[in-house]
N, CA, C and O atoms as CSV, one atom per row, in Angstrom:
chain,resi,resn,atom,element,x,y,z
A,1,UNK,N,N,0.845,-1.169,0.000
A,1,UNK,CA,C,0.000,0.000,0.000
A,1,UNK,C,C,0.897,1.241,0.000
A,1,UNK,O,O,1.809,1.234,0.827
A,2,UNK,N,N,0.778,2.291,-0.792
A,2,UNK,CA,C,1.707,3.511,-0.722
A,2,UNK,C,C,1.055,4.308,-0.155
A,2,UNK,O,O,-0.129,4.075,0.088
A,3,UNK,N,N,1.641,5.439,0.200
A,3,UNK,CA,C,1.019,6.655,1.375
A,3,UNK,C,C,-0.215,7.564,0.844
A,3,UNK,O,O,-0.939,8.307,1.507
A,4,UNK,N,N,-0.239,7.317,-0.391
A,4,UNK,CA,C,-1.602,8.183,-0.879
A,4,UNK,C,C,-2.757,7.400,-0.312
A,4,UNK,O,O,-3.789,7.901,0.134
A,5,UNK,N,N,-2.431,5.924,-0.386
A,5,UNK,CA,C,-3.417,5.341,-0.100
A,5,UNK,C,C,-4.072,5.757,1.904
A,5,UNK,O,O,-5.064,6.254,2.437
A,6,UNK,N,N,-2.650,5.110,2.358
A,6,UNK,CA,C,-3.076,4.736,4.080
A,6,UNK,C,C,-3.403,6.840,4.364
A,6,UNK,O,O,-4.170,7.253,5.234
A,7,UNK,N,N,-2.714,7.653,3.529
A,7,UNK,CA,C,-3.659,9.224,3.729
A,7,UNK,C,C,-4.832,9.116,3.726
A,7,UNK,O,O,-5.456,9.276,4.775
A,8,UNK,N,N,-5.499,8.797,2.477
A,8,UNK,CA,C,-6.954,8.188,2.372
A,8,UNK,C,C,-7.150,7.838,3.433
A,8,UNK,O,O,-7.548,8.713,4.202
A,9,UNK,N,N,-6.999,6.626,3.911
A,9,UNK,CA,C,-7.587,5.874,5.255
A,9,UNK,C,C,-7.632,6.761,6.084
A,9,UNK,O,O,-8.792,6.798,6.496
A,10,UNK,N,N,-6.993,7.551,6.601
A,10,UNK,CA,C,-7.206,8.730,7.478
A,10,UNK,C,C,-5.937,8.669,8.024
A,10,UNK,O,O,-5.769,9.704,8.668
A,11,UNK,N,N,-5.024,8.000,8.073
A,11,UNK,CA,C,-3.852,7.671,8.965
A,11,UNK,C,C,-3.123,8.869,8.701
A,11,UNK,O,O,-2.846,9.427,7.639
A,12,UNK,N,N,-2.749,9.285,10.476
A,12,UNK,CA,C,-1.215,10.421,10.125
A,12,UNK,C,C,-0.633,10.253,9.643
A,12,UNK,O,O,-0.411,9.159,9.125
A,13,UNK,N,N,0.121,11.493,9.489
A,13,UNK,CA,C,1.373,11.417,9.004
A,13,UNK,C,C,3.006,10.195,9.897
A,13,UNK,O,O,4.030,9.676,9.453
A,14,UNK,N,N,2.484,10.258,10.947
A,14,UNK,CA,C,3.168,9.270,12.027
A,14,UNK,C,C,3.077,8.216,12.229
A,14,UNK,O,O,3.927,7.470,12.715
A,15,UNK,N,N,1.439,7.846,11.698
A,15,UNK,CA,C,1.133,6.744,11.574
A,15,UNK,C,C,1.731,5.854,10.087
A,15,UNK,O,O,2.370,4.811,9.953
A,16,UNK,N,N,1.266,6.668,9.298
A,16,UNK,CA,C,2.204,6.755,7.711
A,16,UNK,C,C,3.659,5.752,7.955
A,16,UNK,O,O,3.899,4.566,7.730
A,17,UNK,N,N,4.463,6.898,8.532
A,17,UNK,CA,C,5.664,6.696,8.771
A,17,UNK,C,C,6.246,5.583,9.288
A,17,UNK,O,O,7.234,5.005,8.837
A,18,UNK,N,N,5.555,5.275,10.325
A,18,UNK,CA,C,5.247,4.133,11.052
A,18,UNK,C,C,4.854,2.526,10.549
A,18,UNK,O,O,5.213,1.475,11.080
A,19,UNK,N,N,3.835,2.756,9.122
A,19,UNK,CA,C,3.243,1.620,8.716
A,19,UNK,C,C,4.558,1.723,6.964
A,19,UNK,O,O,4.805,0.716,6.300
A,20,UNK,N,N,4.900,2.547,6.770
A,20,UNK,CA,C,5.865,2.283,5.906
A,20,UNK,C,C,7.423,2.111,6.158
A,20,UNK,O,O,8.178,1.779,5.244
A,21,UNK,N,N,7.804,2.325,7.295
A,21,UNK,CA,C,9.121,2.955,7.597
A,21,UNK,C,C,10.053,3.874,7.167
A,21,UNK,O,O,11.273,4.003,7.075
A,22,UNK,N,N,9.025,4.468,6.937
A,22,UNK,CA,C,9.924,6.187,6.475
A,22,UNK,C,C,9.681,7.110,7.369
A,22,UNK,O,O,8.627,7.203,7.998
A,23,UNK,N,N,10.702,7.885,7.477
A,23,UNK,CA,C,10.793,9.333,8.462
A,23,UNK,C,C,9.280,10.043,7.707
A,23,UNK,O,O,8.974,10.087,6.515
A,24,UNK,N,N,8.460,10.592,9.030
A,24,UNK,CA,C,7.862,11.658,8.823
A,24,UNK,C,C,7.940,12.830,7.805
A,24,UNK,O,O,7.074,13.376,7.122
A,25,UNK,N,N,9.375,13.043,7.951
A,25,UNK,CA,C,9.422,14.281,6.689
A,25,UNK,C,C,9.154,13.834,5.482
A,25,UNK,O,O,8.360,14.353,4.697
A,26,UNK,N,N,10.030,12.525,5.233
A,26,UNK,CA,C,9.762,11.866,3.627
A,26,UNK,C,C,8.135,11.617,3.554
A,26,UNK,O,O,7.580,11.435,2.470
A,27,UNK,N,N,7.589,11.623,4.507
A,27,UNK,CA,C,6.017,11.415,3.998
A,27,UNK,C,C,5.610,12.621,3.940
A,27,UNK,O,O,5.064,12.781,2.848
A,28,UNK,N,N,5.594,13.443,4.480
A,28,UNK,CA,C,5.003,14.743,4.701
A,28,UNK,C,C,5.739,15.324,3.040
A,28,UNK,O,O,4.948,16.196,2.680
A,29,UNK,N,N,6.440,15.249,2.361
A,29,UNK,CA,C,7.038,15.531,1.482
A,29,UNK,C,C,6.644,14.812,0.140
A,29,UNK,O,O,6.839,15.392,-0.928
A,30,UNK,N,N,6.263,13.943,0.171
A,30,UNK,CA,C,5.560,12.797,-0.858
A,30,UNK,C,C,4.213,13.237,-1.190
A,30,UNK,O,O,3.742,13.269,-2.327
A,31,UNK,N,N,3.475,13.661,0.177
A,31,UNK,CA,C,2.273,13.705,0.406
A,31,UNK,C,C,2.041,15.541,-0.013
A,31,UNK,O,O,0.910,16.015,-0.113
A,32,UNK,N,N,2.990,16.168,-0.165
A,32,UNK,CA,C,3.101,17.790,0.339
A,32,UNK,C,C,2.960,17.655,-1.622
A,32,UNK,O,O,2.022,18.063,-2.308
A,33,UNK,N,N,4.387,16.867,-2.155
A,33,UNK,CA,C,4.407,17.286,-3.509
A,33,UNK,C,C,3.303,16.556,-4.417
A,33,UNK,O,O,3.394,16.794,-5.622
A,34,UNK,N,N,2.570,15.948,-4.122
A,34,UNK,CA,C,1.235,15.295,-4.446
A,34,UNK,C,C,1.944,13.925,-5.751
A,34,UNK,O,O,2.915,13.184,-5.593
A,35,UNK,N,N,0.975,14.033,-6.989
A,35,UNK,CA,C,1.220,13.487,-8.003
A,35,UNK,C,C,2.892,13.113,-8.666
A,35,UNK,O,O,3.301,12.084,-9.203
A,36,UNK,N,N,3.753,14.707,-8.294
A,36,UNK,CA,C,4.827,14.847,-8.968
A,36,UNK,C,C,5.998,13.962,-8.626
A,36,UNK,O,O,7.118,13.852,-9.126
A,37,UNK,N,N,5.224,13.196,-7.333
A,37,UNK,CA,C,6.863,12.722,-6.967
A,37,UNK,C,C,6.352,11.216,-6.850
A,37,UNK,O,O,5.194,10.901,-6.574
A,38,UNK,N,N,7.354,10.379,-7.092
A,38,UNK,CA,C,7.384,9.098,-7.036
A,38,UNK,C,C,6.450,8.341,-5.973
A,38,UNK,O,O,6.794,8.815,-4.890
A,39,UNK,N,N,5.774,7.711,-5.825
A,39,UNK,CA,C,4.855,7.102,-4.270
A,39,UNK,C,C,5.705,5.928,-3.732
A,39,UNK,O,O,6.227,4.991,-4.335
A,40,UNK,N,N,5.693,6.192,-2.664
A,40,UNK,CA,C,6.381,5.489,-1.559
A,40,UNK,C,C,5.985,3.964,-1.649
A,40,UNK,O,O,4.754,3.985,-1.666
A,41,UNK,N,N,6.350,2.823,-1.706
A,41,UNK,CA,C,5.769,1.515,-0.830
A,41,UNK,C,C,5.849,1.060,0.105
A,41,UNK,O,O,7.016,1.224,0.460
A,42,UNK,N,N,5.180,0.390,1.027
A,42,UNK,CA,C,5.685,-0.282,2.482
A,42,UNK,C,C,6.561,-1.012,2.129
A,42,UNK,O,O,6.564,-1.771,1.159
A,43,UNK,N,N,7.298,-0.844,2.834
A,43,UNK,CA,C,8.801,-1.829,2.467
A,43,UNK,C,C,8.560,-3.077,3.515
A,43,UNK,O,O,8.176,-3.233,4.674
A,44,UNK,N,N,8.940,-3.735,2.595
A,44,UNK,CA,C,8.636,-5.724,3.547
A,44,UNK,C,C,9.584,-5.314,4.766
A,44,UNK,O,O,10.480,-4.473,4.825
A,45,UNK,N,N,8.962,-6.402,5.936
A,45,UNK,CA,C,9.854,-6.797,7.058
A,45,UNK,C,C,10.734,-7.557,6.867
A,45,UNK,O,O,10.634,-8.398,5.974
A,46,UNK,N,N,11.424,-7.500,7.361
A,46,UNK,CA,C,12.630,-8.799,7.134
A,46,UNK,C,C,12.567,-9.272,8.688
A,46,UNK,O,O,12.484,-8.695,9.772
A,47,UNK,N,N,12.679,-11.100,8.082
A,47,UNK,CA,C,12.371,-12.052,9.111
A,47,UNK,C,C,13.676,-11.508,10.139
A,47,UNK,O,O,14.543,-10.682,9.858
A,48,UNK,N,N,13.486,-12.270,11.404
A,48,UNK,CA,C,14.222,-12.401,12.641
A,48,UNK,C,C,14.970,-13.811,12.555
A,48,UNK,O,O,14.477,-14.833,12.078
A,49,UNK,N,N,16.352,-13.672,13.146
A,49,UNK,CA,C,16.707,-14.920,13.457
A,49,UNK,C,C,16.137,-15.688,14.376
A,49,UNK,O,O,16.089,-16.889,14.113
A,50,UNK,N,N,15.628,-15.274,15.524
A,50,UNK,CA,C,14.507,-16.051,16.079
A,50,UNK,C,C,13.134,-15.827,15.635
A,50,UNK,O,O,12.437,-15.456,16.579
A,51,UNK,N,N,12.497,-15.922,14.527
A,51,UNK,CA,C,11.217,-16.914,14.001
A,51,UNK,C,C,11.577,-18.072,13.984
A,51,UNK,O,O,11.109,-18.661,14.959
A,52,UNK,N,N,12.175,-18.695,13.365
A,52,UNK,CA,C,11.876,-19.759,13.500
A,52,UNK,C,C,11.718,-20.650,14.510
A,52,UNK,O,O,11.091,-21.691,14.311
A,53,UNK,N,N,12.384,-20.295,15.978
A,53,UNK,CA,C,12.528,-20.770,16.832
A,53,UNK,C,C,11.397,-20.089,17.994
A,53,UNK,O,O,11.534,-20.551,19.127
A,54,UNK,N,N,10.327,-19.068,17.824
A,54,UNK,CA,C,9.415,-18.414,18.450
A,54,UNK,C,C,8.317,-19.886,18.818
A,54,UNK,O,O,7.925,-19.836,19.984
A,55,UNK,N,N,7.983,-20.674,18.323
A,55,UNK,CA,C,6.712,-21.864,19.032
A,55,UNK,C,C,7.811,-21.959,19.930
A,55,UNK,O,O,7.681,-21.255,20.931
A,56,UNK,N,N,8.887,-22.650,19.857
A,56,UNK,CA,C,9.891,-23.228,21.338
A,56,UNK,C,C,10.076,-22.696,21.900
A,56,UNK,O,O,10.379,-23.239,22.962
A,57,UNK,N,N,10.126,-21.176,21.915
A,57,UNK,CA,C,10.506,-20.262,23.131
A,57,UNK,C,C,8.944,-19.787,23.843
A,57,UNK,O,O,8.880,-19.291,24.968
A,58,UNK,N,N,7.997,-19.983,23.162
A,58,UNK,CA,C,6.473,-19.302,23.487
A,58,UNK,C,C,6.260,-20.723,24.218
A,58,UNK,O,O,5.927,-20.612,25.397
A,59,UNK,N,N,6.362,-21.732,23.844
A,59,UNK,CA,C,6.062,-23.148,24.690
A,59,UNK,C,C,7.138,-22.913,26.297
A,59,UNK,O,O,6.700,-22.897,27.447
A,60,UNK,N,N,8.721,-22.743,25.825
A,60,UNK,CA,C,9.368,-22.569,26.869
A,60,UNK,C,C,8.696,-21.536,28.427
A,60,UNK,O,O,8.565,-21.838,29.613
A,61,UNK,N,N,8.370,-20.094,27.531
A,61,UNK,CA,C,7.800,-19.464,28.356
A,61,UNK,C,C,6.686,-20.106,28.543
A,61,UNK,O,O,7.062,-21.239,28.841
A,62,UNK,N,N,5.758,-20.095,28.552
A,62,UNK,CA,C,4.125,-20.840,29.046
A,62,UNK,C,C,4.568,-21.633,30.040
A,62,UNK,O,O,3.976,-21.525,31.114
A,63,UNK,N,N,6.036,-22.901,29.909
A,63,UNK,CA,C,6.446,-23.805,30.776
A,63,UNK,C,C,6.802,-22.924,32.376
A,63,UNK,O,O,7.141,-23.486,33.418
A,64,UNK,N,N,6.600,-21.379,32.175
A,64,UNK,CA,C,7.218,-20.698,32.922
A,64,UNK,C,C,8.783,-20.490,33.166
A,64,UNK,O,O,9.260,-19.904,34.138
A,65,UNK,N,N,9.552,-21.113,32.042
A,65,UNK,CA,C,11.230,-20.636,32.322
A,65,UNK,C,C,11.116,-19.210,31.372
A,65,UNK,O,O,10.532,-19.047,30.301
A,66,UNK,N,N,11.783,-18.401,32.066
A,66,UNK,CA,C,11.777,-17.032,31.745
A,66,UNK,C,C,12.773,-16.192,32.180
A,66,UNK,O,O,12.818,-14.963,32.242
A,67,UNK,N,N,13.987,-17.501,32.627
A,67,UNK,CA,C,15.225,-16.296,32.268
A,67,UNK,C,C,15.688,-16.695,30.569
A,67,UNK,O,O,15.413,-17.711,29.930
A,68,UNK,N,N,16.655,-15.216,30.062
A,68,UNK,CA,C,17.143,-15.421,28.644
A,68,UNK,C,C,18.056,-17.031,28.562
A,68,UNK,O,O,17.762,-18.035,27.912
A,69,UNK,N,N,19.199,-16.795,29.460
A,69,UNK,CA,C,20.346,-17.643,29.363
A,69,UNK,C,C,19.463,-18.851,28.884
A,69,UNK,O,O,19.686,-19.454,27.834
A,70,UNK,N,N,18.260,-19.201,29.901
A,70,UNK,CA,C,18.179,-20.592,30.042
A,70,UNK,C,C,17.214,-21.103,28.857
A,70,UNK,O,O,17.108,-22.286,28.533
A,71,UNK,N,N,16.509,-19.999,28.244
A,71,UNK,CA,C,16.144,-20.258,27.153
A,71,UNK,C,C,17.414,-20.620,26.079
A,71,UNK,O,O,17.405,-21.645,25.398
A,72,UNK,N,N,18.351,-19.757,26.046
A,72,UNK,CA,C,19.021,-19.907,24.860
A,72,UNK,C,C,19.846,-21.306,25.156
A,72,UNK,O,O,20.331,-21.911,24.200
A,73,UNK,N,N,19.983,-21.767,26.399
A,73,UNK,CA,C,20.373,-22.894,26.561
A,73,UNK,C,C,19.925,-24.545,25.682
A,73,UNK,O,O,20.545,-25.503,25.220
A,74,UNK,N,N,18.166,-24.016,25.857
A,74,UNK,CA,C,17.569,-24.805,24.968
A,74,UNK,C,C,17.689,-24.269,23.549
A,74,UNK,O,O,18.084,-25.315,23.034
A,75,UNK,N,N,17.639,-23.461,22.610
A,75,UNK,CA,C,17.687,-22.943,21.141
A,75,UNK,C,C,18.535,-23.105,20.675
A,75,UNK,O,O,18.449,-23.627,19.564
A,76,UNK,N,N,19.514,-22.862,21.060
A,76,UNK,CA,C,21.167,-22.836,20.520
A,76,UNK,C,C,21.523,-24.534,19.602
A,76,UNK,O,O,21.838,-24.904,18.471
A,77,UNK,N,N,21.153,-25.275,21.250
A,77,UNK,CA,C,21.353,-26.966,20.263
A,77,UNK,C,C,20.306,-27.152,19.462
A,77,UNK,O,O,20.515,-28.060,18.657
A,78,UNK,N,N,19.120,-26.583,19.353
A,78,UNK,CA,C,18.478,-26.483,17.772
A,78,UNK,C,C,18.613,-25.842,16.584
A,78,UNK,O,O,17.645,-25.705,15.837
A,79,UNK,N,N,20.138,-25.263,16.205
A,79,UNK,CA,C,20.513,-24.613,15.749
A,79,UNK,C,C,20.169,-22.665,15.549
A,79,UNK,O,O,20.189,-21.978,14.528
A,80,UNK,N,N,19.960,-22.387,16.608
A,80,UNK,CA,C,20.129,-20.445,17.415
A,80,UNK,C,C,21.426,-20.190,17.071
A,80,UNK,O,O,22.399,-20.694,17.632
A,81,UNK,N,N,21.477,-19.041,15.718
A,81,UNK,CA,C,22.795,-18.696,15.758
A,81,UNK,C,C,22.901,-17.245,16.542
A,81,UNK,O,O,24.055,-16.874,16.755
A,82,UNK,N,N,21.724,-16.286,17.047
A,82,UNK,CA,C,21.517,-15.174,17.439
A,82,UNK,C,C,22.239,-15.003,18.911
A,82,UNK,O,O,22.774,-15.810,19.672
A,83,UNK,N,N,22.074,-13.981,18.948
A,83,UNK,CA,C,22.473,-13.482,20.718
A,83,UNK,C,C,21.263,-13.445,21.414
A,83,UNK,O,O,20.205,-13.820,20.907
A,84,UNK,N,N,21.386,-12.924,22.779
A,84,UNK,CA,C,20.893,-13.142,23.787
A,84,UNK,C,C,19.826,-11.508,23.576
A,84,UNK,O,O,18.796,-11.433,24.245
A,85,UNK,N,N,20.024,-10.896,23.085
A,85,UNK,CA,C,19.962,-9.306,22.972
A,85,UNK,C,C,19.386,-9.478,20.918
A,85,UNK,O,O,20.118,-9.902,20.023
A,86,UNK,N,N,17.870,-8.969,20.751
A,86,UNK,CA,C,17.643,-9.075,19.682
A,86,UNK,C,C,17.983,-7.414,18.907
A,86,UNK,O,O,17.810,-7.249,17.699
């Protein structure tokens, strides 16, 4: 969806910014020069090294272990190449 659109919807300018990941000004500037300037797209997320491993850690927590270490204790030997700190 580009910003002419989520404007339509009613969404701020912050909100804008927010649902595309662009600075405020670049929207306010897109949106300011109307037609003339190129339209923005939401730019994809890029996955996390822990998705794939989020059911085992959401099961872990529910089990109630909820320090980091001892989670990563379990992830790591399922192949967790991440840190402790996302």
């Amino acid at each position: 969806m580009n910003i002419f659109d989520l404007k339509q919807q009613g969404l701020s300018y912050r909100e804008i910014a927010r649902e595309t990941g662009h600075s405020r000004n670049t929207v306010h500037k897109y949106l300011r020069d109307g037609a003339s300037s190129k339209p923005i797209e939401t730019k994809p997320q890029r996955n996390s090294k822990l998705d794939p491993y989020k059911s085992e850690v959401d099961r872990l927590v529910s089990e109630g272990l909820l320090s980091v270490p001892a989670i990563m204790s379990r992830i790591v030997p399922l192949g967790y190449t991440g840190k402790e700190s996302i």
